[in-house]
N, C-alpha and C positions, 0 to 999 in steps of 0.2 A: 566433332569438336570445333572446325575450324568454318565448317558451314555458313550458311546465312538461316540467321534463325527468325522466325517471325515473331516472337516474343515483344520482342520492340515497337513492331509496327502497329500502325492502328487500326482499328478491327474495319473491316467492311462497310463501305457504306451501301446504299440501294441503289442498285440497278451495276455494281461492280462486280456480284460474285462471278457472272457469265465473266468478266472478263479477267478476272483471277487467275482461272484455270487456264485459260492461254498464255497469260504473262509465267504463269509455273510452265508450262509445255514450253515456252519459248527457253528457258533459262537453262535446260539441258544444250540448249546449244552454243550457249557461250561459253562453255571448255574449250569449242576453238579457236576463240580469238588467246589463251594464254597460249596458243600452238607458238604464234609466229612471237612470241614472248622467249620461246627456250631458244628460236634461232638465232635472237640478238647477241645470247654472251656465245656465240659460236666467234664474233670479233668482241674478241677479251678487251678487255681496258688498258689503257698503254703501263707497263711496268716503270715505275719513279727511276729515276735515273742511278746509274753505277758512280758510285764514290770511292776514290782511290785518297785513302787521307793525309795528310802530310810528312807522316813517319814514314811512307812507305816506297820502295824504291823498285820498279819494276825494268827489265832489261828483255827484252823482245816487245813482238810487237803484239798492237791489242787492234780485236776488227769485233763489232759487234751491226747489229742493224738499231741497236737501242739506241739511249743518252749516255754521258759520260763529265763526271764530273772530274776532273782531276786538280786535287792539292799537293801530291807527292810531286818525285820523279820519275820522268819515263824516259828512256834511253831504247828507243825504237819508233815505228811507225803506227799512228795511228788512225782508224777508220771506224767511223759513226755515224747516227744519224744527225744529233747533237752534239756538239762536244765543249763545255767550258771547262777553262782552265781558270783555275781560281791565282790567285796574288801568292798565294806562296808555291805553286806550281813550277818546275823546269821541266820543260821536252825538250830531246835531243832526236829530232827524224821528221820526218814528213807526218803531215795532218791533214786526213782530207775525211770530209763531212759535209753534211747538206748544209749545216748552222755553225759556225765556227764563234764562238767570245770569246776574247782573250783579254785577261787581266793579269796574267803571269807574265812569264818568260817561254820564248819557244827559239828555239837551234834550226834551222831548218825550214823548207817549204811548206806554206800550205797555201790547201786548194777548198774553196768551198761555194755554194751557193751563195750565201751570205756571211760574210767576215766581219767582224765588228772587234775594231781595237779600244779598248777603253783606256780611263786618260793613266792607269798604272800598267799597262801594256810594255812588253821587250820583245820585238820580234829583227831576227837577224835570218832574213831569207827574202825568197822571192811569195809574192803572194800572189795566187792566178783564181781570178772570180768573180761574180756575174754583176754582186751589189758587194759595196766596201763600206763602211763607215769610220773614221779616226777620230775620239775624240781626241782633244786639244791636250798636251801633257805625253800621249803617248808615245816610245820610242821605237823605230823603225826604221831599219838598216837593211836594204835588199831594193828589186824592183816589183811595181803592179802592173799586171796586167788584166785586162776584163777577156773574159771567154763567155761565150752564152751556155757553154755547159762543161765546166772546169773539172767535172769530176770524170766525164767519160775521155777525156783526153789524156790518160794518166801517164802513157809512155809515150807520146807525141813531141814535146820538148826535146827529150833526150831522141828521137829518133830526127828531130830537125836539127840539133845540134851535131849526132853524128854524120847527116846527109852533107854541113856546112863542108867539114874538112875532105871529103868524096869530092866535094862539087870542085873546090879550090886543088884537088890535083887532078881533074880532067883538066883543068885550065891550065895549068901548070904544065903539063903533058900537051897539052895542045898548043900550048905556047911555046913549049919547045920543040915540037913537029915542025910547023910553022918558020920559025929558024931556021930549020936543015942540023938538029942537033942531035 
């Protein structure tokens, strides 16, 4: 039913039949080019992004490898491959993601490959990441810093912030050694 039918086509001319029958002999063999046809949806198509929509109020944290759009609230940490936060959006925790847009509001740190505050943006944190954009209008209360790779560094802060006060009482101890104290 689904075959190729010769119905269609136009009849023979002279000196083609010889070569008919090889073009039919040849045509058994193209079942293998749809071979490398099945291998391709072996990598499926990327899944449209996850929508949390504004009614909705989630409290822990969200880690996908996918997209994430969020118009609710989140009250926890969150990890994506994408992650926009829409205008009527609150997060309260850290965000880290390869693609970061912010048009909401976010509480918190985030870390991402590429950050982008647009001009209805509230961000009240530190932001650590390789490329920034700000448009003009957006608000922004914390410090930037650039890292060539913000996402693998995720407890390095806190472990140079714990090392600051170690360091300051070796010194302190040695300061007092020093004296005869």
């Amino acid at each position: 039913m689904f075959s190729k039918s010769r119905i269609n086509e136009p009849g023979p001319k002279q000196g083609e039949d010889v070569k008919k029958p090889e073009a039919a002999a040849a045509k058994p063999a193209m079942p293998k080019s749809p071979a490398p046809d099945f291998a391709a949806p072996a990598s499926k198509p990327k899944p449209p992004a996850s929508v949390l929509s504004s009614d909705l109020t989630v409290t822990g944290n969200l880690k996908t490898t996918g997209d994430i759009q969020i118009e609710g609230t989140v009250e926890g940490d969150i990890r994506a491959h994408l992650l926009t936060v829409g205008e009527t959006a609150m997060i309260k925790g850290e965000v880290m993601a390869d693609d970061v847009v912010v048009n909401g509001r976010i509480v918190g740190r985030v870390r991402g490959l590429k950050v982008r505050l647009t001009s209805t943006a509230k961000v009240e944190g530190d932001i650590i990441h390789k490329t920034i954009a700000i448009e003009s209008g957006a608000h922004f209360e914390g410090s930037v810093q650039r890292a060539d790779d913000p996402l693998a560094n995720g407890s390095k802060p806190a472990a140079s912030a714990s090392a600051a006060p170690q360091t300051s009482a070796a010194v302190s101890q040695a300061t007092a050694a020093a004296k005869g104290e």
